[in-house]
mmCIF file of the N, C-alpha and C atoms, coordinates in Angstrom:
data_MODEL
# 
_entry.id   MODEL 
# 
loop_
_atom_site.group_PDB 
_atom_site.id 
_atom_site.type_symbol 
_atom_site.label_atom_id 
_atom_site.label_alt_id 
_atom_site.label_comp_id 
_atom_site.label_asym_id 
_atom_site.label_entity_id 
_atom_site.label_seq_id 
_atom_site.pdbx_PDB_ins_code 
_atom_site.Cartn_x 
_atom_site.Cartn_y 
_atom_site.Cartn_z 
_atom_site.occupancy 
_atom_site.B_iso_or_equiv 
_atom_site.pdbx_formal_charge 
_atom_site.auth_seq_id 
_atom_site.auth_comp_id 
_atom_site.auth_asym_id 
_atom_site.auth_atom_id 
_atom_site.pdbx_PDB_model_num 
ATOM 1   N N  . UNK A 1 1  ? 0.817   -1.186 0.000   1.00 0.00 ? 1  UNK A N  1 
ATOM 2   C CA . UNK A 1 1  ? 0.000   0.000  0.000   1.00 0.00 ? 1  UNK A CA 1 
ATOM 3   C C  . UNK A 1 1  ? 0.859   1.248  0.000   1.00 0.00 ? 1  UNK A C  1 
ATOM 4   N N  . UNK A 1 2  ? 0.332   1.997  -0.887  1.00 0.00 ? 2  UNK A N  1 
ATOM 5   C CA . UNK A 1 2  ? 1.291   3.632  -0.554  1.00 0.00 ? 2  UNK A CA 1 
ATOM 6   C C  . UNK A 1 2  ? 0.671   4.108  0.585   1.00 0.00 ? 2  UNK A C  1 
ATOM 7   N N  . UNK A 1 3  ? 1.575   4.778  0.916   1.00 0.00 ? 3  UNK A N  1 
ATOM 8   C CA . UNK A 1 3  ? 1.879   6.079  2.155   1.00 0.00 ? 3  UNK A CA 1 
ATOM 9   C C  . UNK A 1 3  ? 1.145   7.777  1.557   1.00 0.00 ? 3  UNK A C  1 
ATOM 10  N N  . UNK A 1 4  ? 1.385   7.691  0.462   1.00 0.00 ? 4  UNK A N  1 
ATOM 11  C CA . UNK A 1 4  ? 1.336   9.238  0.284   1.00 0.00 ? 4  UNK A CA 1 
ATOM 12  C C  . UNK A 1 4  ? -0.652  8.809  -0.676  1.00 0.00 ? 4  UNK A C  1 
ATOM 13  N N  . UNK A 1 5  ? -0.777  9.993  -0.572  1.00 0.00 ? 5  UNK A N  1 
ATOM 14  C CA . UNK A 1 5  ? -2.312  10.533 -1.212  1.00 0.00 ? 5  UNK A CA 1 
ATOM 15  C C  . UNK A 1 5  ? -2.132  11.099 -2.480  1.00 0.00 ? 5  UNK A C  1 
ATOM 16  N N  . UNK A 1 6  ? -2.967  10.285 -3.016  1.00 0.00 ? 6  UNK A N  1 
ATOM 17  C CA . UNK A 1 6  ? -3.152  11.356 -4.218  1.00 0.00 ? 6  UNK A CA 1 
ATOM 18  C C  . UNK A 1 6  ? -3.887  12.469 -4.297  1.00 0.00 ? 6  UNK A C  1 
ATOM 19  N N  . UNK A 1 7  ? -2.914  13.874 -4.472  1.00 0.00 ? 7  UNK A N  1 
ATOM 20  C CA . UNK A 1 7  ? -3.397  15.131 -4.610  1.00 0.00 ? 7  UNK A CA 1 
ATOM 21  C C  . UNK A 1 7  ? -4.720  15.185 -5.477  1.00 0.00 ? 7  UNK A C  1 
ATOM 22  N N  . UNK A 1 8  ? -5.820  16.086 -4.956  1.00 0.00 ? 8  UNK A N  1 
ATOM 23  C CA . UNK A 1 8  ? -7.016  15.946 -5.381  1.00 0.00 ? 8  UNK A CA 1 
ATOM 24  C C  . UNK A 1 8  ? -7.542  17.425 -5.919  1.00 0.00 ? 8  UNK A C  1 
ATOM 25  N N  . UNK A 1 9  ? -8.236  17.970 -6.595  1.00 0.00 ? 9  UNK A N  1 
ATOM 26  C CA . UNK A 1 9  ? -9.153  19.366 -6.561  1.00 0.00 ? 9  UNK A CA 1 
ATOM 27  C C  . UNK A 1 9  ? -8.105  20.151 -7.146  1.00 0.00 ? 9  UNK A C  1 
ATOM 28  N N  . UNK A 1 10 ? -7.945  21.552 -7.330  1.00 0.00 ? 10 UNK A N  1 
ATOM 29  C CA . UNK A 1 10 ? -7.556  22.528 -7.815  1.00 0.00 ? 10 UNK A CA 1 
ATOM 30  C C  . UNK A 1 10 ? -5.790  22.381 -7.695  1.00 0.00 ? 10 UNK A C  1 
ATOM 31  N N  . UNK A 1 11 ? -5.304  21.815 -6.358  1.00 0.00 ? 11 UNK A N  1 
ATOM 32  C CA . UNK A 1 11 ? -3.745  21.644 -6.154  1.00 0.00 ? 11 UNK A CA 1 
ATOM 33  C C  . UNK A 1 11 ? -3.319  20.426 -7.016  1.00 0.00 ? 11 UNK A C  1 
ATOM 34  N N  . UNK A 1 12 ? -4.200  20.187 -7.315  1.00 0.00 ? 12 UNK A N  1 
ATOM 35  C CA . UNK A 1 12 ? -3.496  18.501 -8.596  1.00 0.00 ? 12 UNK A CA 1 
ATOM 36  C C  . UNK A 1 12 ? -2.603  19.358 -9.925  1.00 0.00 ? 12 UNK A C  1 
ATOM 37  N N  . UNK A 1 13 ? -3.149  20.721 -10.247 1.00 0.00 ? 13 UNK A N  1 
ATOM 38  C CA . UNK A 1 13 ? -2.873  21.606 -11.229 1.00 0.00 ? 13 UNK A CA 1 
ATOM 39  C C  . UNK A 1 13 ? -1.109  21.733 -11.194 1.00 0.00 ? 13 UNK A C  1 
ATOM 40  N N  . UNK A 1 14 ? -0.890  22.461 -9.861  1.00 0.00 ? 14 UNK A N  1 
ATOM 41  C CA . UNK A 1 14 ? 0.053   22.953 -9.648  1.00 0.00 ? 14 UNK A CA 1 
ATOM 42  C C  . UNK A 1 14 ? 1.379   22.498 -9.962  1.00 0.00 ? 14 UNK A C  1 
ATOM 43  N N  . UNK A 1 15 ? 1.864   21.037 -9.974  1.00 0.00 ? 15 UNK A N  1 
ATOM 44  C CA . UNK A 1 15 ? 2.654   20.664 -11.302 1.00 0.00 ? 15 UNK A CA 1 
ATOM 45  C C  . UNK A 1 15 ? 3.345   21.212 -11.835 1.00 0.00 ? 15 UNK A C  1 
ATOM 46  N N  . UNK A 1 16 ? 2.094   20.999 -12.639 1.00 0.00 ? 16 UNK A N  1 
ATOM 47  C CA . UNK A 1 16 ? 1.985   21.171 -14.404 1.00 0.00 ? 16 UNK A CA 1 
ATOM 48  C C  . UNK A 1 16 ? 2.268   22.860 -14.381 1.00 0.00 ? 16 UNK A C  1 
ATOM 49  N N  . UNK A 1 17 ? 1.565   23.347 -13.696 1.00 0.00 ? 17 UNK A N  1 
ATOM 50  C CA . UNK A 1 17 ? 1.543   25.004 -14.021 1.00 0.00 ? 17 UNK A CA 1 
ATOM 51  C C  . UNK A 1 17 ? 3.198   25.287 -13.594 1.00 0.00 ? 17 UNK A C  1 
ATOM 52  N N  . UNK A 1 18 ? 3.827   25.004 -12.606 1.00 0.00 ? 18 UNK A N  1 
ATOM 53  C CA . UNK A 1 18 ? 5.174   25.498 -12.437 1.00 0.00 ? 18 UNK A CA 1 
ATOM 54  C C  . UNK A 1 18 ? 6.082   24.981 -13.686 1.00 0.00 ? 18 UNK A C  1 
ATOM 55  N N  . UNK A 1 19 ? 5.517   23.715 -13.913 1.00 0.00 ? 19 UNK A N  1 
ATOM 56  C CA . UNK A 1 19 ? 6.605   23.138 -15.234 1.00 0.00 ? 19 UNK A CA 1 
ATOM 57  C C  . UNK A 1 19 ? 6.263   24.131 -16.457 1.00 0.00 ? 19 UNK A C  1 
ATOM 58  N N  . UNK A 1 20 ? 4.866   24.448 -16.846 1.00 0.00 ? 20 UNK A N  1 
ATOM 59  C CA . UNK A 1 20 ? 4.528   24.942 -18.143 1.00 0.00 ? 20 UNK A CA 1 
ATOM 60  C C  . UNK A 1 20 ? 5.183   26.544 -18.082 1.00 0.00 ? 20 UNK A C  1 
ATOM 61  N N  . UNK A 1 21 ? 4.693   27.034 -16.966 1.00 0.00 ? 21 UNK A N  1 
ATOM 62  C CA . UNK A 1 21 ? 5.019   28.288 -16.887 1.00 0.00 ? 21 UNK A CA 1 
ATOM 63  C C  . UNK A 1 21 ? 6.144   29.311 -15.851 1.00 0.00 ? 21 UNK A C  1 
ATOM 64  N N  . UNK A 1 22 ? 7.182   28.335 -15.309 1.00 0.00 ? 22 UNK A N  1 
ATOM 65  C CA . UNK A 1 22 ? 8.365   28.567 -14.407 1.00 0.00 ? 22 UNK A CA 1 
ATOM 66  C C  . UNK A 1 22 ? 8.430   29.031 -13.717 1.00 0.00 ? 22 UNK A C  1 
ATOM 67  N N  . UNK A 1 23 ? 7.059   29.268 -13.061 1.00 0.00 ? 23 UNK A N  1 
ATOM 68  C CA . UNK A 1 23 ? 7.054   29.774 -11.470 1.00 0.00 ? 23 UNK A CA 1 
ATOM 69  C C  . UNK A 1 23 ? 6.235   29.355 -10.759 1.00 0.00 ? 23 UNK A C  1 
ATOM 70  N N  . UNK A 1 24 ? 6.518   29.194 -9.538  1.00 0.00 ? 24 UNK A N  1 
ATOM 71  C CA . UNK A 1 24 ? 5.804   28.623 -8.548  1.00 0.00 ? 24 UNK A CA 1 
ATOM 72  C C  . UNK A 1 24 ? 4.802   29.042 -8.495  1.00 0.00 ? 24 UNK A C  1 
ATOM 73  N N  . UNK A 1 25 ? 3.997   28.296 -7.763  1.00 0.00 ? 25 UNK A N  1 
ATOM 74  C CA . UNK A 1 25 ? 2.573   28.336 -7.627  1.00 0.00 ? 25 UNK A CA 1 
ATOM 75  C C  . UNK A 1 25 ? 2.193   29.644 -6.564  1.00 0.00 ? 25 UNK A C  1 
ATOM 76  N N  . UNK A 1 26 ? 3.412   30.005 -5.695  1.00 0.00 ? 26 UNK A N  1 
ATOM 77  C CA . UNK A 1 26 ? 3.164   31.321 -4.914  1.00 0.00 ? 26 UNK A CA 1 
ATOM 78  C C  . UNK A 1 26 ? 3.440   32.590 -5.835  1.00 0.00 ? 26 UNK A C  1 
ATOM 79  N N  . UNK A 1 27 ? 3.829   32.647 -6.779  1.00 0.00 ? 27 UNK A N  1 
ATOM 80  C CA . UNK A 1 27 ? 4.144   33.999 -7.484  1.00 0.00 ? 27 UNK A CA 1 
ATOM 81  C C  . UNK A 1 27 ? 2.879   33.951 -8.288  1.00 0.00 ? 27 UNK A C  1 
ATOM 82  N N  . UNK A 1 28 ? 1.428   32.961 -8.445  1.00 0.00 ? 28 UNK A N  1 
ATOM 83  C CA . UNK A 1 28 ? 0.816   32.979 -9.229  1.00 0.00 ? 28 UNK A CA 1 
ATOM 84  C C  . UNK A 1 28 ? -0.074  33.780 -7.592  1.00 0.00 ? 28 UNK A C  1 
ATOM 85  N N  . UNK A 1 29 ? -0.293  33.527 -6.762  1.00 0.00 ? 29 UNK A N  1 
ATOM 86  C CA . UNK A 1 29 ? -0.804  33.795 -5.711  1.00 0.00 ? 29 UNK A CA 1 
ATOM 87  C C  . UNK A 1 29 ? -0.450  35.065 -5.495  1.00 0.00 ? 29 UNK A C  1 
ATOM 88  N N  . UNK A 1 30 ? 0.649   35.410 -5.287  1.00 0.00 ? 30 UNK A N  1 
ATOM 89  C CA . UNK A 1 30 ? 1.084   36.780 -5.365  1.00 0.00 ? 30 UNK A CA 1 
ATOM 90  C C  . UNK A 1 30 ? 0.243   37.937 -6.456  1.00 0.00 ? 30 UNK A C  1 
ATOM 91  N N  . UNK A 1 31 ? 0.349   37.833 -7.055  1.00 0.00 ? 31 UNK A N  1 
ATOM 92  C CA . UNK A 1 31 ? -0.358  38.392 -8.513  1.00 0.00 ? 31 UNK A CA 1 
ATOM 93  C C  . UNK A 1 31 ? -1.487  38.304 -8.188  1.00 0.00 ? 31 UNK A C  1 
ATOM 94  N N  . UNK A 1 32 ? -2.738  37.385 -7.363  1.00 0.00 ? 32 UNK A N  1 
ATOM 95  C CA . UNK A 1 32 ? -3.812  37.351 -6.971  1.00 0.00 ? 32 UNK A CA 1 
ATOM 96  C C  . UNK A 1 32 ? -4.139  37.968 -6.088  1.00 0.00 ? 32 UNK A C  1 
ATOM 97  N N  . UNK A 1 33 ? -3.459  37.996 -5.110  1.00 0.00 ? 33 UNK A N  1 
ATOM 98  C CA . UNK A 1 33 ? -3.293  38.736 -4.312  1.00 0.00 ? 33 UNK A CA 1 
ATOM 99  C C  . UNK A 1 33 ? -2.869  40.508 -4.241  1.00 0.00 ? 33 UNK A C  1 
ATOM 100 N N  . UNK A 1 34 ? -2.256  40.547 -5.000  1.00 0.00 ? 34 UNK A N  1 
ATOM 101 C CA . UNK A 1 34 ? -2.089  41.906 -5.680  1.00 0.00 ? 34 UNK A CA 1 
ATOM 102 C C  . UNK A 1 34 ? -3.091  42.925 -6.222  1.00 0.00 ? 34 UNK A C  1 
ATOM 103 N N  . UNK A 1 35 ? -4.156  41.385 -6.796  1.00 0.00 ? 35 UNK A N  1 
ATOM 104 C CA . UNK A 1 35 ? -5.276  41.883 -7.783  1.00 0.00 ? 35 UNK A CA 1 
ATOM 105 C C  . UNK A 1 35 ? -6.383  43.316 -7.430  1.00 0.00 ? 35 UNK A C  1 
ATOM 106 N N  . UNK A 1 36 ? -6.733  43.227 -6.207  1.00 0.00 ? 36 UNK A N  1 
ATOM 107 C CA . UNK A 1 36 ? -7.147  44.708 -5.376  1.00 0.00 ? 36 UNK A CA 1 
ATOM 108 C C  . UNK A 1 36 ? -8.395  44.189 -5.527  1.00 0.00 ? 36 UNK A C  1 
ATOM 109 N N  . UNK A 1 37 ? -9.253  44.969 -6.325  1.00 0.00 ? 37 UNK A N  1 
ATOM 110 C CA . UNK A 1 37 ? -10.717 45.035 -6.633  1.00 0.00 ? 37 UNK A CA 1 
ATOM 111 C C  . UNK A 1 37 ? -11.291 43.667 -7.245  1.00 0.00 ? 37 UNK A C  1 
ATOM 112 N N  . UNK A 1 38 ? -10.232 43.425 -7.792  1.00 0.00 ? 38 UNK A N  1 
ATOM 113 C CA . UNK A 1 38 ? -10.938 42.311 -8.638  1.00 0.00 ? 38 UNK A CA 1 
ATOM 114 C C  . UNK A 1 38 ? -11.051 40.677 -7.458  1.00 0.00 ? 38 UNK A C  1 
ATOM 115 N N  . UNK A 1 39 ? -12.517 40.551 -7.231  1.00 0.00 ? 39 UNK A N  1 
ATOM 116 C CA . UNK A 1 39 ? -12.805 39.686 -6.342  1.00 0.00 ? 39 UNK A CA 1 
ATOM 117 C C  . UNK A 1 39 ? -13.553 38.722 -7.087  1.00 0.00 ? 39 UNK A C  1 
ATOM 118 N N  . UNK A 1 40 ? -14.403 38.388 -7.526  1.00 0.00 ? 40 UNK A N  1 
ATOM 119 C CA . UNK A 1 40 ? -15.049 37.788 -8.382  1.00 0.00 ? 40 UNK A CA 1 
ATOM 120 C C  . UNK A 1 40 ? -14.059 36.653 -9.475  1.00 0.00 ? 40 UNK A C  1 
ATOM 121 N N  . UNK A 1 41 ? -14.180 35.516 -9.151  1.00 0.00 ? 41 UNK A N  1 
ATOM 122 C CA . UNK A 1 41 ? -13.885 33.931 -9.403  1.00 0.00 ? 41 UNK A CA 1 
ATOM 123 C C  . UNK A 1 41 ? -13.443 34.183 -10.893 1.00 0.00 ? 41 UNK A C  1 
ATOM 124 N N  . UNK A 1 42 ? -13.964 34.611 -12.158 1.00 0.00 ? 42 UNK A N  1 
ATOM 125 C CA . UNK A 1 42 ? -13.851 34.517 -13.603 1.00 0.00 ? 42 UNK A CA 1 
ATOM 126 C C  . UNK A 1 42 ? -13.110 36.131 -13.552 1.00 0.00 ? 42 UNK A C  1 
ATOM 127 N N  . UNK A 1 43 ? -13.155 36.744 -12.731 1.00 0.00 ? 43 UNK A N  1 
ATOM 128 C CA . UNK A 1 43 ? -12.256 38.396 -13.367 1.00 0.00 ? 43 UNK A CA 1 
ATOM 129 C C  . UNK A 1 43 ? -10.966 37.745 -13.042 1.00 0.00 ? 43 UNK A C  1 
ATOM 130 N N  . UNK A 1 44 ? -10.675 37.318 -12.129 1.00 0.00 ? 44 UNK A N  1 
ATOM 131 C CA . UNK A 1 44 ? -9.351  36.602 -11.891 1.00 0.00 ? 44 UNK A CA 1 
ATOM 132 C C  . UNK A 1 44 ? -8.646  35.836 -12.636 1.00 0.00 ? 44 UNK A C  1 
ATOM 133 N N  . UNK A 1 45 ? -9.711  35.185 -13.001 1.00 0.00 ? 45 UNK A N  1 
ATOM 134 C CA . UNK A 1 45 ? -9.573  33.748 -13.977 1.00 0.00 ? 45 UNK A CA 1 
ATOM 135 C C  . UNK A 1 45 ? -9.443  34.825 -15.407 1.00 0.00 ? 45 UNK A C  1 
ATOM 136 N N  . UNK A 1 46 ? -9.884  35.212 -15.890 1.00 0.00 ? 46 UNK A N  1 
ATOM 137 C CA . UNK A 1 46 ? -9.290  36.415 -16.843 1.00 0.00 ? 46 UNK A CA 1 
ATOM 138 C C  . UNK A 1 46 ? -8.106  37.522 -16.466 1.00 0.00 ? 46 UNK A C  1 
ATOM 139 N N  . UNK A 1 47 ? -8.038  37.655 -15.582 1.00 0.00 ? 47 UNK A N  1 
ATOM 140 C CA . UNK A 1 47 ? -6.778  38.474 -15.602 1.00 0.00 ? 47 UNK A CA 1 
ATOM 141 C C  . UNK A 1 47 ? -5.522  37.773 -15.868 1.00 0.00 ? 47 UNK A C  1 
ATOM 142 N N  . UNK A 1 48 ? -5.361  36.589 -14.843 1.00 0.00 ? 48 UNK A N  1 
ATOM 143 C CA . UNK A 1 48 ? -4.448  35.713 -15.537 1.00 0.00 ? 48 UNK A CA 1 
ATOM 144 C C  . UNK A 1 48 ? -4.193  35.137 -16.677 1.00 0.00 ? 48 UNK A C  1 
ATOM 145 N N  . UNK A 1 49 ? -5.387  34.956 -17.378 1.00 0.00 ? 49 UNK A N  1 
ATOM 146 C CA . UNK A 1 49 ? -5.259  34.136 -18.933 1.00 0.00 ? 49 UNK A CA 1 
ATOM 147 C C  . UNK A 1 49 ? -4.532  35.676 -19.871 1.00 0.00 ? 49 UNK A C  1 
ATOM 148 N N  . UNK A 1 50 ? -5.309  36.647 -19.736 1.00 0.00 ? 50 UNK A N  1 
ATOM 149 C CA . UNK A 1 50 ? -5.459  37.905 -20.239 1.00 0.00 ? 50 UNK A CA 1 
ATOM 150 C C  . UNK A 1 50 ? -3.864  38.676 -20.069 1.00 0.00 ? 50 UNK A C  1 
ATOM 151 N N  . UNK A 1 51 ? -3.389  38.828 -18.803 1.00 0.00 ? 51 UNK A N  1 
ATOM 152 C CA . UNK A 1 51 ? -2.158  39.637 -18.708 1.00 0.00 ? 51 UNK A CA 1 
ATOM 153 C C  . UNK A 1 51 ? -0.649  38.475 -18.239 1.00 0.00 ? 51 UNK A C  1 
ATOM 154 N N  . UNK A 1 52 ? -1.451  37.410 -18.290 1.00 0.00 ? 52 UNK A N  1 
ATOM 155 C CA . UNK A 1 52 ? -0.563  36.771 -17.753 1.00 0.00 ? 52 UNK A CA 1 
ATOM 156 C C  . UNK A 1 52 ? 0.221   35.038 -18.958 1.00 0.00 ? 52 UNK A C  1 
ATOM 157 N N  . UNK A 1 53 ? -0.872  35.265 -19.393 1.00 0.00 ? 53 UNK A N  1 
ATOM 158 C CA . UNK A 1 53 ? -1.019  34.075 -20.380 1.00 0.00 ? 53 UNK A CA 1 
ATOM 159 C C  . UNK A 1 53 ? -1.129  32.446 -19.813 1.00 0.00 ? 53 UNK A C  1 
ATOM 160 N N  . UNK A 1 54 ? -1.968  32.520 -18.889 1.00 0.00 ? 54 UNK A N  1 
ATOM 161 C CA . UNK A 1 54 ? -2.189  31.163 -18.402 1.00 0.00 ? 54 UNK A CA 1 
ATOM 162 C C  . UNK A 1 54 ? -3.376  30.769 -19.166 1.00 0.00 ? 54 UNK A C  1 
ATOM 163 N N  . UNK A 1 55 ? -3.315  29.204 -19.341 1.00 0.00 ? 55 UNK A N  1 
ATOM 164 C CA . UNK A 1 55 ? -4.602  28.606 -20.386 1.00 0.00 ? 55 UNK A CA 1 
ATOM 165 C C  . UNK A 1 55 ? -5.807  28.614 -18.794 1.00 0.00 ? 55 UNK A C  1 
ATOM 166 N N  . UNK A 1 56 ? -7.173  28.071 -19.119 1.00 0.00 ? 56 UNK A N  1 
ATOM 167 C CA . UNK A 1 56 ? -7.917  28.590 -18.673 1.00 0.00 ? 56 UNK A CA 1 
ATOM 168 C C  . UNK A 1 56 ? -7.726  27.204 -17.472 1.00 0.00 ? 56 UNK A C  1 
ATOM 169 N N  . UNK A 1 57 ? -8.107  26.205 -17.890 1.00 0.00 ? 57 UNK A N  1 
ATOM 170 C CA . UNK A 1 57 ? -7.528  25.353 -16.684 1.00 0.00 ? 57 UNK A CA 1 
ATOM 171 C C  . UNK A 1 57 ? -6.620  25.828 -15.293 1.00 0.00 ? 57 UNK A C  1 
ATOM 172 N N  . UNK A 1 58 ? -5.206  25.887 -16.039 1.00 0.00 ? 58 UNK A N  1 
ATOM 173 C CA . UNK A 1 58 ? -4.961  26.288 -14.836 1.00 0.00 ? 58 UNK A CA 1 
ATOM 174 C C  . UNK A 1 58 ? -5.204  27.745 -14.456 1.00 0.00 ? 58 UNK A C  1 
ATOM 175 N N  . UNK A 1 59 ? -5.263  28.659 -14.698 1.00 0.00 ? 59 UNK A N  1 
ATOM 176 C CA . UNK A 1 59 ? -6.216  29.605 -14.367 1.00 0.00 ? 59 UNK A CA 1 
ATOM 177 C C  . UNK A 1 59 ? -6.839  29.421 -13.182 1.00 0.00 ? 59 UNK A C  1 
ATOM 178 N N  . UNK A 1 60 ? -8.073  28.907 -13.171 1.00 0.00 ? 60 UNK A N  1 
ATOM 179 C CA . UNK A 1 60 ? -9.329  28.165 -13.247 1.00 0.00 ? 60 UNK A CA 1 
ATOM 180 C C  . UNK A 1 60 ? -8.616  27.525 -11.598 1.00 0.00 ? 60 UNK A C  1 
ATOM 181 N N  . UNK A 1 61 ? -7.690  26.809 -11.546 1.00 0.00 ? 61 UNK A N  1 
ATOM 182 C CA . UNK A 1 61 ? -7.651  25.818 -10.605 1.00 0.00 ? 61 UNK A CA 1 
ATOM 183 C C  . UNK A 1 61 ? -6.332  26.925 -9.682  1.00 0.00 ? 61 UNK A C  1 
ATOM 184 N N  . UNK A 1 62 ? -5.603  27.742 -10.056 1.00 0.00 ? 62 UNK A N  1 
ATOM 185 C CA . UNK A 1 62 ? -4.975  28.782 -8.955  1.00 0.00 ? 62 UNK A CA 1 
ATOM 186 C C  . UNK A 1 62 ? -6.079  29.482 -7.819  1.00 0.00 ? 62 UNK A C  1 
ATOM 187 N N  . UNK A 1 63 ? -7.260  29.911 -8.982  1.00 0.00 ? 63 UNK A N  1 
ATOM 188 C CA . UNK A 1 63 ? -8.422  31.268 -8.706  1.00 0.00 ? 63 UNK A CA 1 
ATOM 189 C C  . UNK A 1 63 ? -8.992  30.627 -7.622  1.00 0.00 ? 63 UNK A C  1 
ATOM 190 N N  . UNK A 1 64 ? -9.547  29.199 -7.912  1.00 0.00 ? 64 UNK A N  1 
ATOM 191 C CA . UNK A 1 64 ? -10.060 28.319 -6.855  1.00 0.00 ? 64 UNK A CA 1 
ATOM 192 C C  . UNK A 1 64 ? -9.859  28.419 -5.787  1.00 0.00 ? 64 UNK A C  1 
ATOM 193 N N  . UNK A 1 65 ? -8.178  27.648 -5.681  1.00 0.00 ? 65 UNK A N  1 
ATOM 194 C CA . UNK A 1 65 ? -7.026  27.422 -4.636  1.00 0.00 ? 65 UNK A CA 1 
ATOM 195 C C  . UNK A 1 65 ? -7.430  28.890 -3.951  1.00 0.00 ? 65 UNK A C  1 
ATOM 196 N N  . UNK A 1 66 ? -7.177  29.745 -4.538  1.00 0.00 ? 66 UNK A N  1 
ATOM 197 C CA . UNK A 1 66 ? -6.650  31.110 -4.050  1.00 0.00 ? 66 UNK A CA 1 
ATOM 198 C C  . UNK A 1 66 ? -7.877  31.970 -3.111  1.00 0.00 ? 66 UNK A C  1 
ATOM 199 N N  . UNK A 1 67 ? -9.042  31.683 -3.466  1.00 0.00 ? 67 UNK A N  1 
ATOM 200 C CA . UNK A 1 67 ? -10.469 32.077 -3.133  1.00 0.00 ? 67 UNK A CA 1 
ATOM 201 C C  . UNK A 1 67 ? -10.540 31.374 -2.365  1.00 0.00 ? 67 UNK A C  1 
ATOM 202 N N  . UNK A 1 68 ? -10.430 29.818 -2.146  1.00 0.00 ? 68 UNK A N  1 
ATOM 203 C CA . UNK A 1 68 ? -10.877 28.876 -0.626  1.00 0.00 ? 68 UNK A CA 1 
ATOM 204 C C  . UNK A 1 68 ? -10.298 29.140 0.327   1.00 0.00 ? 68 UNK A C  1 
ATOM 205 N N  . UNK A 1 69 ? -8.796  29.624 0.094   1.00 0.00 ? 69 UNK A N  1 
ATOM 206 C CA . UNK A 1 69 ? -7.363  29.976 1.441   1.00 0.00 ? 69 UNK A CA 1 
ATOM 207 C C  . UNK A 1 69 ? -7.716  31.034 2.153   1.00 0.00 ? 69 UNK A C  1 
ATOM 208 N N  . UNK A 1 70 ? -8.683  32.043 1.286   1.00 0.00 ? 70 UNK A N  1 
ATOM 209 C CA . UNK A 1 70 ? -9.042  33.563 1.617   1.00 0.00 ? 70 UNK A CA 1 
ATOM 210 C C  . UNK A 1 70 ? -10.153 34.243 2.096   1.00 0.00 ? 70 UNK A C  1 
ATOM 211 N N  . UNK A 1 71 ? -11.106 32.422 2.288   1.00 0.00 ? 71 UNK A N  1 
ATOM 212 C CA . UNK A 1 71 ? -12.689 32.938 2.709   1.00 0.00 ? 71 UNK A CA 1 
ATOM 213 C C  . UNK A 1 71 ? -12.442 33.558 3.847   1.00 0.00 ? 71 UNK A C  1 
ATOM 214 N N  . UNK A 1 72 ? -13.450 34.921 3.646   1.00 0.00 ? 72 UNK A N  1 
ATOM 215 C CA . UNK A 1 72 ? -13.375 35.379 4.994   1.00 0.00 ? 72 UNK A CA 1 
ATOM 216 C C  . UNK A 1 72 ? -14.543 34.962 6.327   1.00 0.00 ? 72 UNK A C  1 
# 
């Protein structure tokens, strides 16, 4: 039997996104965090595809990540 879990939900992304796009998954957070006004799940998810050039997937699965860590 393995020991370790298979990563599940929006962090299964994270990978792939540091390999595709060479930065960690906190500098994508950073930038979200940065974002100010823009609160809303798809403005995010567009800002990144839009200024950042992430495909919508991972997009999609940072914005997630990033919105569940931050409920207030």
């Amino acid at each position: 039997m393995e020991d370790t879990e298979k990563i599940k939900g929006p962090a299964s992304y994270f990978p792939s996104i540091k390999a595709k796009y060479g930065h960690p998954v906190e500098h994508w957070f950073d930038i979200l965090r940065q974002a100010g006004d823009l609160k809303k799940h798809m403005e995010l998810v567009n800002l990144l595809k839009s200024a950042h050039g992430l495909g919508h997937g991972h997009a999609n699965a940072l914005v997630a990540h990033h919105l569940e860590k931050n409920k207030a």
